[in-house]
C-alpha positions as CSV (number, residue, x, y, z in Angstrom):
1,X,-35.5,57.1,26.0
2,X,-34.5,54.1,24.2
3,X,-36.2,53.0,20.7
4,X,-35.7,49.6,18.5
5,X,-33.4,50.3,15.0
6,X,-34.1,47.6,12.3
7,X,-30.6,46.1,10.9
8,X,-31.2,44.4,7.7
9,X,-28.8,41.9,5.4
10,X,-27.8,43.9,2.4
11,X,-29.0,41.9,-0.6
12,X,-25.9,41.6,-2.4
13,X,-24.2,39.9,1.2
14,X,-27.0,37.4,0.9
15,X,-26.2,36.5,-2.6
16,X,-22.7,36.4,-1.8
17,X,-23.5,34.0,1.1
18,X,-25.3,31.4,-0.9
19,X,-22.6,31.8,-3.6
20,X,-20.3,30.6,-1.1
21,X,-22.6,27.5,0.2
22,X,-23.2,26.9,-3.3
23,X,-19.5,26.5,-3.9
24,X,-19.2,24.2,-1.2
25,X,-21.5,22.2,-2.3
26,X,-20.4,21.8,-5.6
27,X,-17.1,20.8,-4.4
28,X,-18.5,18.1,-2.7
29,X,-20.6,17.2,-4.9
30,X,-18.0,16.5,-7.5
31,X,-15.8,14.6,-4.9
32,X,-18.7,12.2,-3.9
33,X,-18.9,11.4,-7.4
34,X,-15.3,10.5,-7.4
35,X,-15.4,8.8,-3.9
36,X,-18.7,6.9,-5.5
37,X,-17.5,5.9,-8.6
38,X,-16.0,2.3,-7.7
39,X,-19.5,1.1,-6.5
40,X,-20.8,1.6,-10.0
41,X,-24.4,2.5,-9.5
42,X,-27.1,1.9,-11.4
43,X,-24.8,-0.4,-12.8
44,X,-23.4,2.4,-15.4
45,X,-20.0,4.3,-15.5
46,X,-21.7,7.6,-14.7
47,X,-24.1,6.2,-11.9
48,X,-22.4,8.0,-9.2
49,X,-23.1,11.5,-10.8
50,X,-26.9,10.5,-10.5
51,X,-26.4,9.5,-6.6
52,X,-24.1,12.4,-5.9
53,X,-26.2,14.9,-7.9
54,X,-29.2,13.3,-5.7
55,X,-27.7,14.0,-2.6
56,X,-26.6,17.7,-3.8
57,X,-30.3,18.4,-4.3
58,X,-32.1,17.2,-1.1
59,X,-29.0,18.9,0.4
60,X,-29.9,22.4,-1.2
61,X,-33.7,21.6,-0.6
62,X,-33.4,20.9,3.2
63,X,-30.5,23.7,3.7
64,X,-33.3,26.3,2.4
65,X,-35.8,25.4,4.3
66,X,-33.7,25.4,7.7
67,X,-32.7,29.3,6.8
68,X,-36.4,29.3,6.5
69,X,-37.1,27.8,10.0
70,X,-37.9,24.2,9.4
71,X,-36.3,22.2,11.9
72,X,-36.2,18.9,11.1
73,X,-34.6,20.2,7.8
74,X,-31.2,20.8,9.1
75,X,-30.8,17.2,10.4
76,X,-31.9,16.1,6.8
77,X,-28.9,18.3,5.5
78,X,-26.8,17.3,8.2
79,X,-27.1,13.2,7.1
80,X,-26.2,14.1,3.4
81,X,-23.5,16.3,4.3
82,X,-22.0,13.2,6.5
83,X,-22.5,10.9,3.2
84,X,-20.5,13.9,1.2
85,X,-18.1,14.0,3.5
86,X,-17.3,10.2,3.8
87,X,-17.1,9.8,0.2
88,X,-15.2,13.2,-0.1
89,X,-12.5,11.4,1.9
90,X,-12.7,8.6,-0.6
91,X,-11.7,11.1,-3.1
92,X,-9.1,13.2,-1.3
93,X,-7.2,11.0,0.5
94,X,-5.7,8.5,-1.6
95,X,-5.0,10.9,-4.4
96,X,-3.0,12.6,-1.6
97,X,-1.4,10.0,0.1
98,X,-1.5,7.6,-2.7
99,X,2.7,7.9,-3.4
100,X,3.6,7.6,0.7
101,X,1.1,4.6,0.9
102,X,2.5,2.9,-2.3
103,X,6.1,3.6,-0.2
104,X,5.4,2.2,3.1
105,X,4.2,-1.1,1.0
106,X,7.5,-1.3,-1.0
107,X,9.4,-0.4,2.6
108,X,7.6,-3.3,4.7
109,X,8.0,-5.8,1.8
110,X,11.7,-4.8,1.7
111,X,12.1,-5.5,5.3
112,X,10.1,-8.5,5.3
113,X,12.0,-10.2,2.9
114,X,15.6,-9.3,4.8
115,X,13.3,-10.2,8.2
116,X,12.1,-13.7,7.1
117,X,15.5,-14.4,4.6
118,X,17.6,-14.3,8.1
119,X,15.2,-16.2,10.1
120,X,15.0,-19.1,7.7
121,X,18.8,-18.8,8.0
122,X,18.7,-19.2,11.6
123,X,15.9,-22.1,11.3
124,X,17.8,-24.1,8.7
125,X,21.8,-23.3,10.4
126,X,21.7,-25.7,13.3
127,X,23.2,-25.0,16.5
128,X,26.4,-23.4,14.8
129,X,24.4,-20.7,12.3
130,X,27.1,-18.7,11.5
131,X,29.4,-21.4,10.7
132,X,27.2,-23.2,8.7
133,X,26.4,-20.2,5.9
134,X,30.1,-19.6,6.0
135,X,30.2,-22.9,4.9
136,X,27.7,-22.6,2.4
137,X,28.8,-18.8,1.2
138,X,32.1,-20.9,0.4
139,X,30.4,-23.6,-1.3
140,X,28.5,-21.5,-3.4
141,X,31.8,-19.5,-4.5
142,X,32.9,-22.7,-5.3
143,X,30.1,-23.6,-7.5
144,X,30.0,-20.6,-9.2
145,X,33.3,-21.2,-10.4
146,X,32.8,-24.0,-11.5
147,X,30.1,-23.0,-14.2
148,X,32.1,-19.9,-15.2
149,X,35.2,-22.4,-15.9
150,X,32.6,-24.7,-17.9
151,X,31.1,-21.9,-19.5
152,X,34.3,-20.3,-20.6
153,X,34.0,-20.3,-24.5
154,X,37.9,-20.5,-24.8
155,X,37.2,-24.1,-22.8
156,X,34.9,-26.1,-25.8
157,X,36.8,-29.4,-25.6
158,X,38.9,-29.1,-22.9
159,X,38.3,-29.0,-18.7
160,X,41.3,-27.5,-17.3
161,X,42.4,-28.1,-13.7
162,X,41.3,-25.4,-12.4
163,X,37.5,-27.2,-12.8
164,X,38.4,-30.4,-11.1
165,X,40.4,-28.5,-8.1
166,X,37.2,-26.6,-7.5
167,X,35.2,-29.4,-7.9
168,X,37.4,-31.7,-5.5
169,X,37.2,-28.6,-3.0
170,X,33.2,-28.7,-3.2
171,X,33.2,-32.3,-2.5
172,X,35.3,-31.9,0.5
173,X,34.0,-29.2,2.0
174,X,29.9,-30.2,1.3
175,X,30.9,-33.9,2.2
176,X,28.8,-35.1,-1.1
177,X,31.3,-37.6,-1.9
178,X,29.2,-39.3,-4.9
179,X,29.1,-36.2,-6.9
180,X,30.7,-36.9,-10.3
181,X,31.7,-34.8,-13.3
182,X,30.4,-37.7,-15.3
183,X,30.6,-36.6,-18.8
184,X,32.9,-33.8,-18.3
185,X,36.0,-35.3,-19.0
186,X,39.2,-34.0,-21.0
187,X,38.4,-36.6,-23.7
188,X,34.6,-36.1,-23.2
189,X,33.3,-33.5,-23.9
190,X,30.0,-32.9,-26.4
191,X,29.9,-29.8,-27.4
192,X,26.5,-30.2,-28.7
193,X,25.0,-31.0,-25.0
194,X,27.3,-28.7,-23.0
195,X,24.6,-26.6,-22.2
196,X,22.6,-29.3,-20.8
197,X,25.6,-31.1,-18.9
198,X,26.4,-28.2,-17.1
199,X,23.4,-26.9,-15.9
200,X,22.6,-30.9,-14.6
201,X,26.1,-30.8,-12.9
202,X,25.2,-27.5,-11.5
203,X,21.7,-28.7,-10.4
204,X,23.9,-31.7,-8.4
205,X,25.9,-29.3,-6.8
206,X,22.8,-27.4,-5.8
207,X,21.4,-30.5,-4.2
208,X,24.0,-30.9,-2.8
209,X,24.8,-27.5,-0.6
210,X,21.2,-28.3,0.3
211,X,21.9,-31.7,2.1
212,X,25.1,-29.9,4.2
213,X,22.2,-27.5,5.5
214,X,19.9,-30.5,6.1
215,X,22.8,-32.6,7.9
216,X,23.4,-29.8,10.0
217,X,20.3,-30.3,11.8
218,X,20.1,-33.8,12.3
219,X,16.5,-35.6,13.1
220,X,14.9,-32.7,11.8
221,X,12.2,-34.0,8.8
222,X,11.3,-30.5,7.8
223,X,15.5,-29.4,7.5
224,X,15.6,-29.7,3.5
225,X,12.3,-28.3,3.0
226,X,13.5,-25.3,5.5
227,X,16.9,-25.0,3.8
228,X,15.2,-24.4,0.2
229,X,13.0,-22.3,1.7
230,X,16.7,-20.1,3.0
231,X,17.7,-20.4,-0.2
232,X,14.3,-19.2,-2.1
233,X,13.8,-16.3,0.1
234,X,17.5,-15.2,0.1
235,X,17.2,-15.3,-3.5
236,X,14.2,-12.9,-3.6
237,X,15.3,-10.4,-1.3
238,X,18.7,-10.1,-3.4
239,X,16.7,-10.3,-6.6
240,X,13.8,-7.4,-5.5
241,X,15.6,-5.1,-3.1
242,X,17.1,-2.6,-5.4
243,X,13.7,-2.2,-7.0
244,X,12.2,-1.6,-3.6
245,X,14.5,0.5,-2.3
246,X,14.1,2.5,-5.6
247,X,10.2,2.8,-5.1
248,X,10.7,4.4,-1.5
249,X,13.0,7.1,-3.2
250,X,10.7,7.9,-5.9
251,X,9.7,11.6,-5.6
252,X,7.0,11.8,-8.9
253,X,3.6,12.9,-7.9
254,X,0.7,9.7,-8.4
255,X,-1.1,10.3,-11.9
256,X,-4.6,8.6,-9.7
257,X,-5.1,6.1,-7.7
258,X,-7.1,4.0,-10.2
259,X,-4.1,4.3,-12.3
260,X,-1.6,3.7,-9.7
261,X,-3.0,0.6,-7.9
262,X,-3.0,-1.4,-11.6
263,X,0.9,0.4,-12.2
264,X,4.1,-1.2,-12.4
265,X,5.3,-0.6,-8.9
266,X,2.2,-1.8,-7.4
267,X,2.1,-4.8,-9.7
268,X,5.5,-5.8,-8.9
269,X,5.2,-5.7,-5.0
270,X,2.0,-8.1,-5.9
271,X,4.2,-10.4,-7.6
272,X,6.5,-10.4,-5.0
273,X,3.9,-11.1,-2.1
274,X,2.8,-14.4,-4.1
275,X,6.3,-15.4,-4.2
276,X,6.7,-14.7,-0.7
277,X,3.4,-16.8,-0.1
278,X,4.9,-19.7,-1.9
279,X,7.9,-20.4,0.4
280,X,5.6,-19.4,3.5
281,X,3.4,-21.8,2.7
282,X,5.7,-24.4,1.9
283,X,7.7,-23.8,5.2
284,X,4.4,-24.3,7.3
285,X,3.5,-26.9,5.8
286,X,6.6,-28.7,6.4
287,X,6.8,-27.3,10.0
288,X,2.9,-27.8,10.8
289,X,3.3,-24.2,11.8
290,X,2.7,-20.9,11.2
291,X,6.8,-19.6,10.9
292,X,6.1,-17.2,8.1
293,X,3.0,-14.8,7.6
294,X,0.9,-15.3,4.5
295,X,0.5,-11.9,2.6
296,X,-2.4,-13.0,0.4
297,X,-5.0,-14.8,2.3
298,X,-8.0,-15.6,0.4
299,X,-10.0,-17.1,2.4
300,X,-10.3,-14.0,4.6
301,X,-12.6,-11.1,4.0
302,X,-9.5,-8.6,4.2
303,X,-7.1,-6.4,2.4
304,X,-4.1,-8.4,0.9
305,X,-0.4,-6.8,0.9
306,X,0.2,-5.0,-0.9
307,X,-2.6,-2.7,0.6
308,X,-2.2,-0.4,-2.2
309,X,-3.5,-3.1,-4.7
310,X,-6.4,-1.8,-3.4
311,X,-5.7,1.9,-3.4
312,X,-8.3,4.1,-3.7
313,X,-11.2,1.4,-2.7
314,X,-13.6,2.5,-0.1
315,X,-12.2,-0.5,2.1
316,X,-8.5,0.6,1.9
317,X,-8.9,4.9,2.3
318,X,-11.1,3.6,5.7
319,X,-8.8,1.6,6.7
320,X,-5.8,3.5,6.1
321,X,-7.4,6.9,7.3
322,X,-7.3,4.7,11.2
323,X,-4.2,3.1,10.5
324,X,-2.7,6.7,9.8
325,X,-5.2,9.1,12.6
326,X,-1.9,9.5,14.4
327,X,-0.5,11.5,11.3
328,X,-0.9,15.2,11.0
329,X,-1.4,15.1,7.2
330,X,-4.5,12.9,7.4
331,X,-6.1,14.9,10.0
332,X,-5.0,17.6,6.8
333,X,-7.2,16.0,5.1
334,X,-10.1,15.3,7.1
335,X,-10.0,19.1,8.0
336,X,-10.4,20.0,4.5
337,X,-13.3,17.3,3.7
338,X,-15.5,18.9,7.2
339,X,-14.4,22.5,6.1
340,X,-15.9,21.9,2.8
341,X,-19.0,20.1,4.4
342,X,-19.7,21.4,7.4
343,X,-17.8,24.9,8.1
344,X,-18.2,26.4,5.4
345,X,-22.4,25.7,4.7
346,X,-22.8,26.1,8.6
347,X,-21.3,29.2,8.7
348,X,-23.0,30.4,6.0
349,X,-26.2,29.1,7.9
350,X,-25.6,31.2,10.6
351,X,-25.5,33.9,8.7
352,X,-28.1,33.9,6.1
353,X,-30.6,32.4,8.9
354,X,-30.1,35.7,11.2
355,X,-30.2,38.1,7.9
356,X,-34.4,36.8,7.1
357,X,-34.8,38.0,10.6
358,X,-34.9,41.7,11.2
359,X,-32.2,42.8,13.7
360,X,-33.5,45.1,16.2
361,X,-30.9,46.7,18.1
362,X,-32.0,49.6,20.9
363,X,-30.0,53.2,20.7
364,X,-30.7,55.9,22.9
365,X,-32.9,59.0,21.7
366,X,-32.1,62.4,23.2
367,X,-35.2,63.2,25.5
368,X,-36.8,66.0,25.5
369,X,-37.5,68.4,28.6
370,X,-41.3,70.3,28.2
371,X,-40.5,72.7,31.3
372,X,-37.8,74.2,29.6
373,X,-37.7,78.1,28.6
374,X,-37.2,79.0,25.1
């Protein structure tokens, strides 16, 4: 003969249940306030405690009253868990990814620069590249010394020999043939303008490595323009590569995103990207073409390289959440943001909605025969 046994909950399991969901919930709560706090609301520093602390109550409200048996409750608490975990994301993830992001910026800029400094190269080179910026490395050996002669202290008055045979080298080589030392005689000499007459002479000499580019490719309006712009961008990459390069290496942990998107590194790679923009934009302007990409684009409703100028945003931890699904440390994260929202509470759900039921379980009683003989 079978009979119905009543399992019940203990009450302390119950408590410890809710302690649980309660725990989860406070975790997100404090991380939507985090994830919040750029939008400002109410228009007040601590506006985004209000909303979050909204959410976490209409969450516990409508998370009762589904353990209760309300129905429509649970898809109440299921749309505020979705805004917790959104905004938990907007929390988690840039604090933890904040350092690699900041990396892969100072890594694409690096390469960018080397990319776009040899391409101008080719552009500007003519049919015979490599010749030409052998020609040009030479030239520029040649010019610098020049100024270290001139600049020698132990040469005030005097310009040696070894100045003019440089000098007539240059003028061979480049083919500027109207270049003149002007001033810079052995007789002639001011020491009171030296500075000036020097950095003029090397300005000439500038000029003129630029025109050997130019003539290189004949009928070509846009060749000076192009050969500055080799120039320029050479320049940059020499002058920022080391720094990159040492940003990628860096193994400090991020101090917070707010902080780190207004840092030093960050700021740099900005100032960098507007350089960048300035030769790009020069360059298609003088090819009536779009050779080099523009970083910064204002009239577009998008993030600007460096992305991490925006780090910690709403727009940039969306964005770089799909840009990086492929990665197993942002599916890391997105693990932890639905175990804290959703596993954990649901779970809890489960458990605490069965224990207001009574549990009836059937076990056997042993029957009992009437006909037998005592």
């Amino acid at each position: 003969m079978e009979k119905e046994k009543v399992i019940t909950m203990p009450g302390y399991i119950k408590i410890l249940a809710w302690l649980i969901s309660l725990s989860a919930f406070a975790i997100g709560f404090w991380h939507t306030h985090l994830g919040l706090k750029e939008f400002k609301p109410l228009s007040w520093e601590y506006g985004s405690l209000v909303v979050s602390g909204l959410v976490l109550m209409v969450l516990i409200v409508a998370y009762n009253r589904a353990i209760a048996g309300v129905k429509y409750a649970i898809l109440i608490y299921l749309l505020c868990a979705i805004f917790m975990f959104v905004f938990n994301l907007n929390s988690f993830y840039p604090n933890f990814k904040g350092k690699q992001l900041i990396k892969e910026d100072a890594s694409m800029l690096k390469d960018s620069l080397s990319k776009y400094a040899t391409n101008l190269k080719d552009l500007s080179g003519g049919k015979d590249k490599s010749r030409t910026y052998e020609t040009v490395a030479e030239l520029k050996t040649l010019q610098k010394q020049i100024y270290t002669e001139l600049t020698d202290p132990n040469h005030v008055m005097i310009v040696g020999p070894f100045v003019r045979g440089y000098f007539d080298k240059f003028k061979s080589i480049s083919g500027a043939n109207s270049l003149s030392l002007g001033s810079i005689t052995n007789s002639n000499f001011d020491p009171a303008t030296k500075t000036k007459t020097v950095n003029l002479l090397n300005a000439q000499l500038d000029s003129a490595i630029l025109n050997f580019v130019a003539k290189q490719s004949p009928g070509d309006k846009s060749a000076i323009e192009v050969a500055e712009a080799a120039f320029a961008m050479d320049a940059l990459s020499k002058k920022y590569s080391d720094s990159l390069i040492k940003i990628t290496q860096d193994t400090s942990s991020i101090i917070s995103p707010e902080i780190a998107r207004k840092g030093q590194d960050v700021m740099m790679m900005v100032k960098i990207a507007g350089e960048f923009d300035q030769i790009a934009r020069k360059v298609n302007t003088a090819k009536k073409q779009n050779i080099l990409p523009i970083f910064t684009d204002n009239e577009k409703n998008q993030v600007s390289i460096p992305y991490t100028q925006q780090l910690g945003l709403f727009s940039h931890t969306i964005s770089a959440i799909f840009q990086h699904i492929d990665k197993i440390d942002t599916w890391g994260i997105i693990i932890l943001c639905l175990f804290i929202d959703f596993i954990v509470p649901l779970g809890m759900f489960l458990m605490l909605k069965n224990g207001n039921d009574d549990t009836k379980k059937p076990f056997k009683s042993k029957a009992v025969d009437f006909n037998s003989k005592k």
